[in-house]
C-alpha positions as CSV (number, residue, x, y, z in Angstrom):
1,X,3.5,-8.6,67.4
2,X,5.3,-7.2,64.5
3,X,4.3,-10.0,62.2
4,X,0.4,-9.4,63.4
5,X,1.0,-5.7,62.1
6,X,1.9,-6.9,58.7
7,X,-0.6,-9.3,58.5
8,X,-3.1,-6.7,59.3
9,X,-1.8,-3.9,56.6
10,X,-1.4,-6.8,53.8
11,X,-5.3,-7.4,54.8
12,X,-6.0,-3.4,54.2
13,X,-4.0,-3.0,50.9
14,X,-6.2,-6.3,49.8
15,X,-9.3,-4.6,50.7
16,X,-8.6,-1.1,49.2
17,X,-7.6,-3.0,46.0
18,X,-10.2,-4.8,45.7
19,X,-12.3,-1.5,46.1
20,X,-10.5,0.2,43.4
21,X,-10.6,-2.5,40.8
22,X,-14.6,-2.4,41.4
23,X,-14.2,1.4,41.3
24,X,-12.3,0.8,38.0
25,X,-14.6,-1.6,36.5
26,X,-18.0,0.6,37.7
27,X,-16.4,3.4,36.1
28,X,-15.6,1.3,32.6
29,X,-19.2,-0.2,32.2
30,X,-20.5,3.2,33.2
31,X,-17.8,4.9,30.7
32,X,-18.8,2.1,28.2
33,X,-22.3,2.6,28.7
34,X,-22.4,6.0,28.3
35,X,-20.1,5.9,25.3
36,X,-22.3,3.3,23.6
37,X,-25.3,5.5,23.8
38,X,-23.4,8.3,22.3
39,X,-21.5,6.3,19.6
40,X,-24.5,4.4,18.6
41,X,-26.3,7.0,16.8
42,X,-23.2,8.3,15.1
43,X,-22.5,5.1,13.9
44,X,-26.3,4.5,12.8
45,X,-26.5,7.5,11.1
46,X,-22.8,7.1,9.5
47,X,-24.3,3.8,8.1
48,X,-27.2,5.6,6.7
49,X,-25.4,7.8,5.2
50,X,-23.1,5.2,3.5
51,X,-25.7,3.5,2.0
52,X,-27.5,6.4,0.2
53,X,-24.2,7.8,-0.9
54,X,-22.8,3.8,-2.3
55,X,-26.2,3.8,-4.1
56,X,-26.5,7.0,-6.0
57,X,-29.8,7.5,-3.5
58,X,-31.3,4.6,-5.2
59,X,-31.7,2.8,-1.5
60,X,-31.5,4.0,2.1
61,X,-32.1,1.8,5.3
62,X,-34.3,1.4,8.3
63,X,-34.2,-0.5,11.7
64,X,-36.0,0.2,14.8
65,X,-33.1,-0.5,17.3
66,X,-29.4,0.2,17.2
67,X,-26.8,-0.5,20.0
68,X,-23.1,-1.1,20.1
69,X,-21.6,-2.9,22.8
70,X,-17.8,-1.5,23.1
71,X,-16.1,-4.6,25.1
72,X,-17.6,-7.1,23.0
73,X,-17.7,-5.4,20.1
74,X,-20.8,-6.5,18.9
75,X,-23.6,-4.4,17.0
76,X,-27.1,-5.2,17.0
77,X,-29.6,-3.9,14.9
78,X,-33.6,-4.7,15.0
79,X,-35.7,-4.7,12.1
80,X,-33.4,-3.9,9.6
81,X,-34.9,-2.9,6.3
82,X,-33.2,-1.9,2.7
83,X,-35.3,0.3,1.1
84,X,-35.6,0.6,-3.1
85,X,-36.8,4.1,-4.0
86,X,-39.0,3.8,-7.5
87,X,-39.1,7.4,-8.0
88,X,-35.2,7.4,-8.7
89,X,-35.7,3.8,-10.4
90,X,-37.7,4.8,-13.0
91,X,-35.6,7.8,-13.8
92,X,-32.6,5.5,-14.0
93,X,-34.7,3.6,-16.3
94,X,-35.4,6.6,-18.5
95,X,-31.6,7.2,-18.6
96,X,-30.7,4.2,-19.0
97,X,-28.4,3.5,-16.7
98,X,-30.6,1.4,-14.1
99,X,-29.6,-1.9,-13.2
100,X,-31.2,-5.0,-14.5
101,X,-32.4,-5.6,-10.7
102,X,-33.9,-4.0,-7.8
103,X,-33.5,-5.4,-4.6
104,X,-35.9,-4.8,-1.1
105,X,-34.3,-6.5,2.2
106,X,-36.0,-6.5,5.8
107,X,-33.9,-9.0,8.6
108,X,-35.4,-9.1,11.8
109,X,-32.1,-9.3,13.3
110,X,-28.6,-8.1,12.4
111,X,-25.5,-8.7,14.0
112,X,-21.8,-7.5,14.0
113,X,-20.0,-9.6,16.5
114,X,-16.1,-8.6,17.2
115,X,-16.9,-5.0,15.2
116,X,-14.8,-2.5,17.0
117,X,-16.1,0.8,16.8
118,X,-12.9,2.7,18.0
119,X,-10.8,0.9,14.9
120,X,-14.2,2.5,12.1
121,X,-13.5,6.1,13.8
122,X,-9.7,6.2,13.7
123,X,-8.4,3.7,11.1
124,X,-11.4,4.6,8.3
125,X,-11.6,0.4,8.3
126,X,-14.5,-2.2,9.1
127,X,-13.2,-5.2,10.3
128,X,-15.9,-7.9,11.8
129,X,-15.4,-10.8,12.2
130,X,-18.9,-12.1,11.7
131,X,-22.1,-10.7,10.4
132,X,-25.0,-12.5,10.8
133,X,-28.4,-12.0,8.8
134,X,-31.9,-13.7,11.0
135,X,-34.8,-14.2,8.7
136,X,-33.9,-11.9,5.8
137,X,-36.8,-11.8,2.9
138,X,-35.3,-10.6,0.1
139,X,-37.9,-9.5,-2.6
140,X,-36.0,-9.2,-6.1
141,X,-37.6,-7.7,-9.6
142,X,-35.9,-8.1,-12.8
143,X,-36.5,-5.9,-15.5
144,X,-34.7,-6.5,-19.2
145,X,-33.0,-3.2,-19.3
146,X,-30.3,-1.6,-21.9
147,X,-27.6,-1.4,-19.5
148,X,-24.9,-3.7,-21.0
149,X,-22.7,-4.8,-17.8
150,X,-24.9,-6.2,-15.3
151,X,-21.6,-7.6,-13.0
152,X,-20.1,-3.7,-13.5
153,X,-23.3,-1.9,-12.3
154,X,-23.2,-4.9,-9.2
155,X,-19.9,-4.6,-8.6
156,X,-19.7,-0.7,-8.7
157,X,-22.5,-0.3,-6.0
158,X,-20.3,-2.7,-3.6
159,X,-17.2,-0.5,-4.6
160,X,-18.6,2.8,-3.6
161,X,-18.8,1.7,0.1
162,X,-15.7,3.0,0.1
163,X,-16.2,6.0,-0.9
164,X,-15.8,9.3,1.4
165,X,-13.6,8.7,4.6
166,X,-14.0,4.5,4.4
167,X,-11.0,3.2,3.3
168,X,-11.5,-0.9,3.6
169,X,-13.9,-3.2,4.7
170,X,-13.0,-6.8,5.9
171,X,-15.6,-9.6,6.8
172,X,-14.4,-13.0,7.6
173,X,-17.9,-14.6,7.0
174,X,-21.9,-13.4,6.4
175,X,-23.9,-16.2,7.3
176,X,-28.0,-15.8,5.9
177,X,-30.2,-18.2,7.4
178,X,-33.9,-19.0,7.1
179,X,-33.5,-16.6,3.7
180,X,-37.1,-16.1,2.1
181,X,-36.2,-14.9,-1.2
182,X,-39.3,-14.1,-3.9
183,X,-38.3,-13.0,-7.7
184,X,-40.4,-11.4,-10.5
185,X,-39.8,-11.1,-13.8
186,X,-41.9,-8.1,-15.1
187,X,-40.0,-8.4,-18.5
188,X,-42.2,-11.9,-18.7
189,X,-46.1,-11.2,-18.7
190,X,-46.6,-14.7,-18.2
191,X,-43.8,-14.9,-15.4
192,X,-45.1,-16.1,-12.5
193,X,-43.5,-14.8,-8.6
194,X,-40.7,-17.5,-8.0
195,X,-40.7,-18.3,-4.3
196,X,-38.0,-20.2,-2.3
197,X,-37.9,-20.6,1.4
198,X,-35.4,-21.8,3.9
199,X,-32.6,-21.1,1.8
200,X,-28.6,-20.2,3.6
201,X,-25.9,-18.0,2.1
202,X,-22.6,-18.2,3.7
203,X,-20.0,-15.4,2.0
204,X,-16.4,-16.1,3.1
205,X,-13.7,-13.6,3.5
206,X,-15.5,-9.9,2.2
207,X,-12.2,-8.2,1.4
208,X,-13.3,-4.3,-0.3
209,X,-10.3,-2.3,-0.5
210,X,-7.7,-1.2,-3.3
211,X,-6.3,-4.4,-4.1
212,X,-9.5,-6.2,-4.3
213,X,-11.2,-3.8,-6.5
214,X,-8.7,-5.1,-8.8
215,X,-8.7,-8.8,-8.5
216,X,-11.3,-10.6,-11.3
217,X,-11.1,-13.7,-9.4
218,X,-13.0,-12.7,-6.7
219,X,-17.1,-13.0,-6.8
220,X,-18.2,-9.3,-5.7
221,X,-15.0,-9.1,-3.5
222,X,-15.8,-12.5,-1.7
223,X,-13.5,-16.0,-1.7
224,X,-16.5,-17.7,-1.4
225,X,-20.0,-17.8,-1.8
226,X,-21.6,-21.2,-0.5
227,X,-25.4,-21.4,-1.2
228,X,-28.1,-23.7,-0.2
229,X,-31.7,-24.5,-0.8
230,X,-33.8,-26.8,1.0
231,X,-37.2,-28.4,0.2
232,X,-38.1,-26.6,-3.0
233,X,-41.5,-27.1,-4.4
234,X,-43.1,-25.0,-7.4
235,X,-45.6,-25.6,-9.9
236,X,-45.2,-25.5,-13.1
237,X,-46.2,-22.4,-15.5
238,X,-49.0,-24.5,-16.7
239,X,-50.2,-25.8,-13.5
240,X,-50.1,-29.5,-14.7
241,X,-46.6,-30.7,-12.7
242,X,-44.8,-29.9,-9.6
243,X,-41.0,-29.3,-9.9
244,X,-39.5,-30.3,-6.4
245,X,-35.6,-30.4,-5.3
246,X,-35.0,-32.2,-2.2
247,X,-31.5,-30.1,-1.2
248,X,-29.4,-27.9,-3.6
249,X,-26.0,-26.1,-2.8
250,X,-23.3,-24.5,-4.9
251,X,-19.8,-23.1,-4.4
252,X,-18.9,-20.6,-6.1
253,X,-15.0,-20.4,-5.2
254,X,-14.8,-24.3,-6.7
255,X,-17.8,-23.8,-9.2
256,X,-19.2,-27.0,-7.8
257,X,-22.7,-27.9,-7.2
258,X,-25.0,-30.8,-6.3
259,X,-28.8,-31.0,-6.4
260,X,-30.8,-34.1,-4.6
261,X,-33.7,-35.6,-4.9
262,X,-35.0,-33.8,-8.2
263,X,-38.5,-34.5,-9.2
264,X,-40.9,-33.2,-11.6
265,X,-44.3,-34.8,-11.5
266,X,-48.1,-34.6,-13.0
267,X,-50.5,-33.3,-10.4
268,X,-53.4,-35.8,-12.5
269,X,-53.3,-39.5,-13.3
270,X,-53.1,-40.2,-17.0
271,X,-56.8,-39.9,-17.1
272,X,-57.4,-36.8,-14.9
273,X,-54.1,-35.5,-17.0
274,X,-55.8,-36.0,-20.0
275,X,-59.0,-34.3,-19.2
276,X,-56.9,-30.8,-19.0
277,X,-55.9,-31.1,-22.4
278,X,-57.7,-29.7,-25.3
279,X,-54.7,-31.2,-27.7
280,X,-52.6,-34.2,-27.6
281,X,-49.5,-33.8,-25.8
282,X,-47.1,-35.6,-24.1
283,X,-47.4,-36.4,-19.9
284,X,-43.9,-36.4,-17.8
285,X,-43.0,-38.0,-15.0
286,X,-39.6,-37.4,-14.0
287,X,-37.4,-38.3,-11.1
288,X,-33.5,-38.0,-10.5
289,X,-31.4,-39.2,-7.5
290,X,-28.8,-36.2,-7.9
291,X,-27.3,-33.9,-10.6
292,X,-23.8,-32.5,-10.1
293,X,-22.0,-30.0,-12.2
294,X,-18.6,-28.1,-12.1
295,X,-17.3,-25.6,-14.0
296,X,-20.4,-23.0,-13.8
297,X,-19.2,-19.7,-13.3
298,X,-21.0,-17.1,-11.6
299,X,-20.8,-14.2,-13.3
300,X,-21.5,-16.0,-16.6
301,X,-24.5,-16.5,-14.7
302,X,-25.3,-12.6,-13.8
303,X,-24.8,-12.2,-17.5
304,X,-27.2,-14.6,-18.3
305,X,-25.1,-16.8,-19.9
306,X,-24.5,-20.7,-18.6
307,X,-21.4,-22.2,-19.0
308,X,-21.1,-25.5,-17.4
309,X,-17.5,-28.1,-18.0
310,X,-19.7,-31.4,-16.6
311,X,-23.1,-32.1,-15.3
312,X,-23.9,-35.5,-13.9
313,X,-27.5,-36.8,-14.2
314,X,-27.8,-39.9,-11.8
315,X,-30.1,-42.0,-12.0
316,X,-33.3,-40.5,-13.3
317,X,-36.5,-42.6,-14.2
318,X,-38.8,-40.6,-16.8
319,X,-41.8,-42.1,-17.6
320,X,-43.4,-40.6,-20.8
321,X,-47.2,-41.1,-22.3
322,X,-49.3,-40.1,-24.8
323,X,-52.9,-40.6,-25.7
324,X,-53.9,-41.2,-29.2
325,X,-57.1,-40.4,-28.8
326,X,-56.9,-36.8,-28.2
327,X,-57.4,-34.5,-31.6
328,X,-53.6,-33.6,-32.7
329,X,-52.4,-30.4,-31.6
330,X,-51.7,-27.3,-34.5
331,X,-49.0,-25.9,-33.1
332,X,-45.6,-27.2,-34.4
333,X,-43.2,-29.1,-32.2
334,X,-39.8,-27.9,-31.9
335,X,-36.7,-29.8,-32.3
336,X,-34.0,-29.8,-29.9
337,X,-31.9,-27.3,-31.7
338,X,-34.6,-24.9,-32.3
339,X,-35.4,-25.3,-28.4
340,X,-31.3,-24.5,-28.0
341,X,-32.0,-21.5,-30.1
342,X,-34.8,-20.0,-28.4
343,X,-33.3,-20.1,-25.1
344,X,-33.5,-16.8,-23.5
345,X,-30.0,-18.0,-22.2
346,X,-26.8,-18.4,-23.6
347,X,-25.7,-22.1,-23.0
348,X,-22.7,-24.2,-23.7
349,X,-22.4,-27.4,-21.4
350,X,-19.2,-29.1,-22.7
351,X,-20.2,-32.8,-21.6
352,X,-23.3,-34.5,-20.1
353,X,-23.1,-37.8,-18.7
354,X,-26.0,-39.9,-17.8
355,X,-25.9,-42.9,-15.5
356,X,-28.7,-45.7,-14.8
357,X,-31.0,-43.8,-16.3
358,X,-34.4,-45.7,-17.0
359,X,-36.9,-44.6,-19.5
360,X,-40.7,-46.1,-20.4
361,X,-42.6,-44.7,-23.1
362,X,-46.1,-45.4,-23.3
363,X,-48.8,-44.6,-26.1
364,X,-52.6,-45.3,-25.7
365,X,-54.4,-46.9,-29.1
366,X,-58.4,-45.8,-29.1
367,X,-58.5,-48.6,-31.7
368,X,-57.5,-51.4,-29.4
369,X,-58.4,-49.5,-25.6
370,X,-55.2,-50.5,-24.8
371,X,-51.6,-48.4,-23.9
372,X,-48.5,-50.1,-25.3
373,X,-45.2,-49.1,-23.8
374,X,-41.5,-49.9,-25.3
375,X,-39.1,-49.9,-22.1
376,X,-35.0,-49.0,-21.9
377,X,-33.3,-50.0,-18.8
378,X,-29.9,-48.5,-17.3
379,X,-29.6,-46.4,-19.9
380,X,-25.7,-44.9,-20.0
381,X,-23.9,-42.1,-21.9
382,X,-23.2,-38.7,-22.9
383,X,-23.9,-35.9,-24.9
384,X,-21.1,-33.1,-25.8
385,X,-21.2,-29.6,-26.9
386,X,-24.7,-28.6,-25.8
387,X,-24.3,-25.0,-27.3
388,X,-26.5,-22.1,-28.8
389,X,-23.9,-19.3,-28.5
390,X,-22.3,-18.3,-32.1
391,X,-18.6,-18.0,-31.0
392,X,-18.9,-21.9,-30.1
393,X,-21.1,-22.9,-33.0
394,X,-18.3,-21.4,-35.4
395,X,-15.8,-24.0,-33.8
396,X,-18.0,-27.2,-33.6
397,X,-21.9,-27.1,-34.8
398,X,-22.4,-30.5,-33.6
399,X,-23.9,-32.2,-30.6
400,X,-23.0,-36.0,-30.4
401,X,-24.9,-38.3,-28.3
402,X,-23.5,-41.6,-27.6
403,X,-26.5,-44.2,-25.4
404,X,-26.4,-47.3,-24.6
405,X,-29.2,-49.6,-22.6
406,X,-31.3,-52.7,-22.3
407,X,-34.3,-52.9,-24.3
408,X,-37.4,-54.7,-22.1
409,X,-34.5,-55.4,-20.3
410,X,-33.5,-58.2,-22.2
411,X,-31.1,-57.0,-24.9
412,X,-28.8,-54.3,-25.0
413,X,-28.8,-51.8,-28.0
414,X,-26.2,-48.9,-28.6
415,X,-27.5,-45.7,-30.3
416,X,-25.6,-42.8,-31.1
417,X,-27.1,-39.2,-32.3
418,X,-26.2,-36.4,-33.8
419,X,-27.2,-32.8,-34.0
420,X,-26.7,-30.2,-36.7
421,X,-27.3,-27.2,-34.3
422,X,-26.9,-24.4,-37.2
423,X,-28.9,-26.0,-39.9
424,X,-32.1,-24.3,-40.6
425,X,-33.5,-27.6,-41.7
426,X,-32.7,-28.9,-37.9
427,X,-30.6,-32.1,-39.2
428,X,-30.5,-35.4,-37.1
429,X,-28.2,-38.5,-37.7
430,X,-29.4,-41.3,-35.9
431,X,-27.7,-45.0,-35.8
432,X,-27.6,-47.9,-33.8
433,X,-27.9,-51.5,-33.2
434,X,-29.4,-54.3,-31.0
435,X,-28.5,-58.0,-29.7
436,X,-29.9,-61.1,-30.1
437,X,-33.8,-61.4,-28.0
438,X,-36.9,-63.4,-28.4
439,X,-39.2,-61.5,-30.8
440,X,-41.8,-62.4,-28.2
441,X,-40.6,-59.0,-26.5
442,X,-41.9,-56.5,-28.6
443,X,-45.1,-57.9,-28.0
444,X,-45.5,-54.6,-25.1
445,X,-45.8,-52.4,-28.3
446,X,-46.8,-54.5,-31.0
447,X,-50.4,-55.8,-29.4
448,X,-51.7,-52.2,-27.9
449,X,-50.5,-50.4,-31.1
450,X,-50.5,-52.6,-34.2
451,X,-52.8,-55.0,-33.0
452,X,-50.3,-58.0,-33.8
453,X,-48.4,-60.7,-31.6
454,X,-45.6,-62.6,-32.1
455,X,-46.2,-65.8,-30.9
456,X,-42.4,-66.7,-32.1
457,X,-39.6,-65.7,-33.7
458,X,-36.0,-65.6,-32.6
459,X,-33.8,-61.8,-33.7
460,X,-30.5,-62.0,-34.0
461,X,-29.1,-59.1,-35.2
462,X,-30.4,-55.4,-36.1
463,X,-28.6,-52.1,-37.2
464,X,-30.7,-48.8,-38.4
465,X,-29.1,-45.6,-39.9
466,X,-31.5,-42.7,-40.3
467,X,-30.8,-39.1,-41.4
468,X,-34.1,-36.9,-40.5
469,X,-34.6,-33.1,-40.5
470,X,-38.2,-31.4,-39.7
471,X,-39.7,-32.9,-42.5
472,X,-39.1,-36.2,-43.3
473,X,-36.8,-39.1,-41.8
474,X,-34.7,-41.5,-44.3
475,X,-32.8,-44.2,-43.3
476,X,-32.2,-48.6,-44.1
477,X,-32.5,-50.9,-40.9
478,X,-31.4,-54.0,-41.3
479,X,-32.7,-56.9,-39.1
480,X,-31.7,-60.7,-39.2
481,X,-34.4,-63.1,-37.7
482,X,-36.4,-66.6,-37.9
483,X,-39.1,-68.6,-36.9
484,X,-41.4,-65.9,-36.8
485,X,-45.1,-66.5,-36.3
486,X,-47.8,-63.7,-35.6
487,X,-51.5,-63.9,-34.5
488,X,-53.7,-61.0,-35.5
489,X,-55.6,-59.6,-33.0
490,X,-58.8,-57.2,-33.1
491,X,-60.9,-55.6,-30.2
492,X,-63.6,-57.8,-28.6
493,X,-67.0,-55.0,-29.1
494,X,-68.7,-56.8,-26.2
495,X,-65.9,-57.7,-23.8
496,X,-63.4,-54.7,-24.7
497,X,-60.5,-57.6,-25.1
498,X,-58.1,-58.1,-27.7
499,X,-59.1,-61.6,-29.4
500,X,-57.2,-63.8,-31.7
501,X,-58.5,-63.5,-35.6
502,X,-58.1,-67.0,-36.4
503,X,-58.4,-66.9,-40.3
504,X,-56.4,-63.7,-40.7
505,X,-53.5,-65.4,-38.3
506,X,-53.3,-68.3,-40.6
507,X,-53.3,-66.0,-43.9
508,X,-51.1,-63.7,-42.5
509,X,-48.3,-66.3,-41.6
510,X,-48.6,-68.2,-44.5
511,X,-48.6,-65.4,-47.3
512,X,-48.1,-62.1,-45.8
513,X,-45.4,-62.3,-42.9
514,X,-41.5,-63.6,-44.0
515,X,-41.1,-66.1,-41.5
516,X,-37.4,-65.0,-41.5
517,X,-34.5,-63.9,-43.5
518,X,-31.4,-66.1,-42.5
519,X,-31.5,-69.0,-45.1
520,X,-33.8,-68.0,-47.6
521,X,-32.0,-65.6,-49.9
522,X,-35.4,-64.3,-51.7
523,X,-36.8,-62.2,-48.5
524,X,-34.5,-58.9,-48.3
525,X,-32.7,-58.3,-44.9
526,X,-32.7,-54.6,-45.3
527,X,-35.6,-52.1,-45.6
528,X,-35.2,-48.6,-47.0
529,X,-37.4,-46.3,-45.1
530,X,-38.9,-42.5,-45.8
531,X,-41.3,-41.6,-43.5
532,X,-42.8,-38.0,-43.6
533,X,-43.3,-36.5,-39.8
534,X,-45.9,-34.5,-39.0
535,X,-46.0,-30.9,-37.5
536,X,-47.0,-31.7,-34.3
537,X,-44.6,-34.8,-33.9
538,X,-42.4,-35.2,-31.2
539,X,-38.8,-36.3,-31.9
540,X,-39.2,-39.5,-29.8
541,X,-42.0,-40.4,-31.1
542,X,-41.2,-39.6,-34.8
543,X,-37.8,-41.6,-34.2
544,X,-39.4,-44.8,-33.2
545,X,-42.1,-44.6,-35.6
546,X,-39.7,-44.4,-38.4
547,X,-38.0,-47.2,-37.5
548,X,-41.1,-49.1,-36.7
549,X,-42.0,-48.6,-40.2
550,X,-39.2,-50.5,-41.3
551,X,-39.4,-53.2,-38.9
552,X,-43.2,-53.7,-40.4
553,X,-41.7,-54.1,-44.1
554,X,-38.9,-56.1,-43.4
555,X,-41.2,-58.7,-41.5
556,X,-44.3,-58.1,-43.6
557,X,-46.4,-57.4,-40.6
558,X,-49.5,-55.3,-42.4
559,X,-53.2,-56.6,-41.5
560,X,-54.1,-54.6,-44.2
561,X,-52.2,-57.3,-46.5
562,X,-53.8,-59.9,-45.3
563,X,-57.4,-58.5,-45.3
564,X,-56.6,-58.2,-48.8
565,X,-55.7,-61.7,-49.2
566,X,-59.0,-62.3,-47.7
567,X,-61.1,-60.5,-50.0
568,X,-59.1,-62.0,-52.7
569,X,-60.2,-65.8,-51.2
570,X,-63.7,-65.0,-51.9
571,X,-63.6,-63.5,-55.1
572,X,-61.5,-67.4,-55.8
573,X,-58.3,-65.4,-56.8
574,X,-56.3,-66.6,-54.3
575,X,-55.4,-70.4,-55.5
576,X,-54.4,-68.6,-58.9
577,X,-51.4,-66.9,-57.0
578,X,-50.3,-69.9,-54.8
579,X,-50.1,-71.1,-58.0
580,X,-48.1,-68.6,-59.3
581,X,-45.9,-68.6,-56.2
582,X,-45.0,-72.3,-55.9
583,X,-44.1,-72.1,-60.2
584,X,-41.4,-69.1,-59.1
585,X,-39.8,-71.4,-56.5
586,X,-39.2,-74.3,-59.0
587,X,-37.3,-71.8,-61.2
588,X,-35.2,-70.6,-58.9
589,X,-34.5,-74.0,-58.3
């Protein structure tokens, strides 16, 4: 009996218990509840508040929904906007003192998860430990302004959260996804709205207090900023390529970066392409596997300034051509260096390495209808001290350029380059060599452009030295070879194919062309080359055709010779100087 007793009041205390825990908890979520809807508008307009007073008024915010949940300690807010007042822009501007550029920010969601409230109101200190951005668009405009400290202007806007009763803020991570970001230049007439979609921002460890408002290592108070792009296609300025970028992302605690799948290409074929043109000019077609880079610093970036340790071009194929038939275009081509020193950016990018690289360069002749091309295969090097900024120029003015690749694919040639990039006159030493190849293999440039082919010939050594400014290009190349036998070649009028001239062949290889220049000490080995560039020549193209120029006069390779000889044949002065040639041979004798 006694033990039915104490089953029966351990069964009551159980029950009342039970009761009370559910009184407890009703009375929490209704306590909570009720102290959510009165803490949520203090907080919203506290937050309000912050912002104008941070900004100098410059920007206030919006949202249609605000509610804290107190056991979670999560914060949602709906249709969050960040609002740019002009009004007080354009007096900033007037003063100024306005930053460089102006920001406008709407997020369909936001979210503060593990935010406590309680800790804001009695410690003066936001601590989440996530805050989470749905679907921001962020709309940017740049204006070049006078202000000289575009980081300091940044930086002091983020400081002056804590101003008033704040003391700290700590964030362990901001995550943006599905970021729609849109930037215009209004500096730039002819600046177009850049536009990139899909894009994520992930900030790690937001300290603002004291201490960090102190520590220069930080980027605006964060560890780390990680960024990536996805699926970025934009046309060009001119409308005649699409630039596209497969994936890109970038560190900016390690200053590392790596961009995929980087392509710009024509929107035309080389016909269509040459149809838009009213001048000749050179068509691209450029893609690269990836490019990676280390060393870039952020805020050299803010300040417009690129500095970049190592960049890694992997490889890219670039396909160049030009038509010959379009009128030549006034306006002057720029030389690397000048291109360096127009940049609207400063730039020093200590070494550039390029690996695999492939590059085709093709030229259409309206004399023959025909496009030659003159191919390099796995193309490998680097370039150092890619610079326009004075302080660097003052310790090294050079850019050297060290190549080396397969020609046609058949024999390797090393080039190396370099760049005065403070002389007005725009300086370039070029040098180089090749291997031994079948002279047959310049036949992809030789038929289209000079209207020759080499039915023969063996090469076994050649070396060029050129120094060329904006003007004129001098230089020797000097080319051992043999056996060499051409065929002249002219455009069929009925059939548009290039035929075989016979007679001129036969003249051309028996007084006109040095058959080589190994045994027989009379033909030189070396030509001495000044070739005058003109305005609108590129630098490729006024490299190679400098060089070209001394591969024609070492090997004698001029129709124009030979139609000379020709027209001497008929006026019967031509047996007179086989004469003449066979009596200097015996005296040499």
């Amino acid at each position: 009996m006694a033990s039915e007793n104490q089953g029966a009041k351990t069964t009551r205390f159980l029950k009342w218990l039970i009761i009370m825990l559910l009184g407890i908890l009703i009375l929490l979520a209704g306590g909570g509840r009720y102290f959510s809807k009165k803490i949520s508008p203090f907080l919203a307009q506290q937050l309000k508040n912050q912002v104008i007073r941070s900004s100098d008024s410059l920007y206030s915010i919006s949202f249609s929904d605000f509610s804290v949940h107190l056991f979670s300690g999560t914060i949602t807010i709906q249709s969050f906007q960040l609002i740019p007042d002009t009004t007080i822009y354009d007096r900033l501007i007037s003063e100024k003192t306005a930053p460089a550029n102006l920001f406008d920010l709407s997020v369909s969601e936001l979210r503060l998860k593990h935010a406590h409230p309680f800790r804001l109101l009695f410690s003066h200190v936001v601590k989440i430990r996530s805050l989470e951005f749905d679907n921001p668009a962020v709309r940017i405009v740049h204006r070049t302004v006078l202000r000289s400290d575009t980081i300091q202007s940044v930086h002091q806007v983020i400081a002056n959260l804590i101003t008033g009763p704040l003391k700290a803020i700590y964030i362990n991570r901001v995550e943006l996804n599905n970021i729609s970001l849109s930037y215009k230049n209004l500096s730039d007439t002819g600046s177009k709205v850049f536009r990139v979609e899909n894009a994520q921002v992930i900030l790690k460890d937001f300290f603002l207090d004291a201490a960090s408002l102190k520590d220069t290592s930080l980027f605006f108070f964060t560890q780390d900023a990680w960024l990536h792009f996805t699926d970025i296609t934009l046309p060009t300025s001119d409308s005649l390529y699409y630039f596209h970028v497969g994936t890109a992302s970038y560190s900016t605690q390690y200053r590392r970066g790596l961009v995929k799948n980087i392509s710009m290409q024509p929107r035309y074929n080389d016909a269509g392409f040459d149809k838009k043109l009213k001048y000749r000019q050179d068509k691209f077609d450029i893609s690269v596997d990836s490019i990676l880079f280390s060393g870039l610093s952020p805020n050299d970036l803010i300040k417009e300034r690129v500095n970049i340790r190592m960049l890694r071009i992997l490889n890219p194929d670039i396909d160049i051509y030009l038509n010959r038939a379009l009128p030549d275009n006034p306006k002057k081509k720029l030389f690397p260096q000048e291109l360096l020193r127009k940049s609207p950016f400063h730039f020093i990018l200590d070494t550039l390495n390029i690996e695999g690289a492939n590059v085709i360069y093709r030229e259409y002749n309206p004399k023959s209808g025909f496009t030659g091309e003159i191919p390099f295969y796995n193309i490998n090097g680097a370039a150092y001290n890619i610079t326009n900024i004075p302080g660097e120029l003052k310790k090294n003015n050079h850019c050297k350029v060290e190549l080396n690749a397969l020609f046609s694919n058949k024999a390797k040639i090393t080039t190396m380059f370099d760049f005065d990039l403070t002389n007005k006159s725009n300086i370039i030493s070029y040098s180089g060599s090749m291997d031994s190849m079948k002279a047959r293999a310049l036949n992809e440039i030789l038929k289209p452009l000079a209207l020759v082919k080499i039915n023969s010939g063996e090469i076994h050594e050649c070396r060029f030295d050129f120094t060329a400014d904006t003007a004129i290009a001098k230089g020797a190349i000097h080319i051992l070879y043999n056996n060499l036998s051409v065929k002249l070649l002219s455009k069929d009028s009925t059939t548009g194919r290039l035929k075989g001239q016979a007679l001129m062949s036969i003249m051309a290889n028996l007084f006109v062309i040095n058959r080589g220049n190994i045994t027989d000490a009379i033909n030189p080995q070396n030509a001495f080359v000044i070739y005058k560039r003109l305005p609108n020549q590129s630098v490729v193209n006024y490299m190679w055709k400098s060089l070209f120029a001394g591969i024609q006069e070492i090997a004698g390779i001029q129709p124009q010779q030979t139609q000379n000889i020709i027209d001497e044949f008929k006026d019967n002065k031509l047996v007179q100087k086989i004469r003449d040639k066979q009596e200097a041979k015996k005296h040499q004798k």
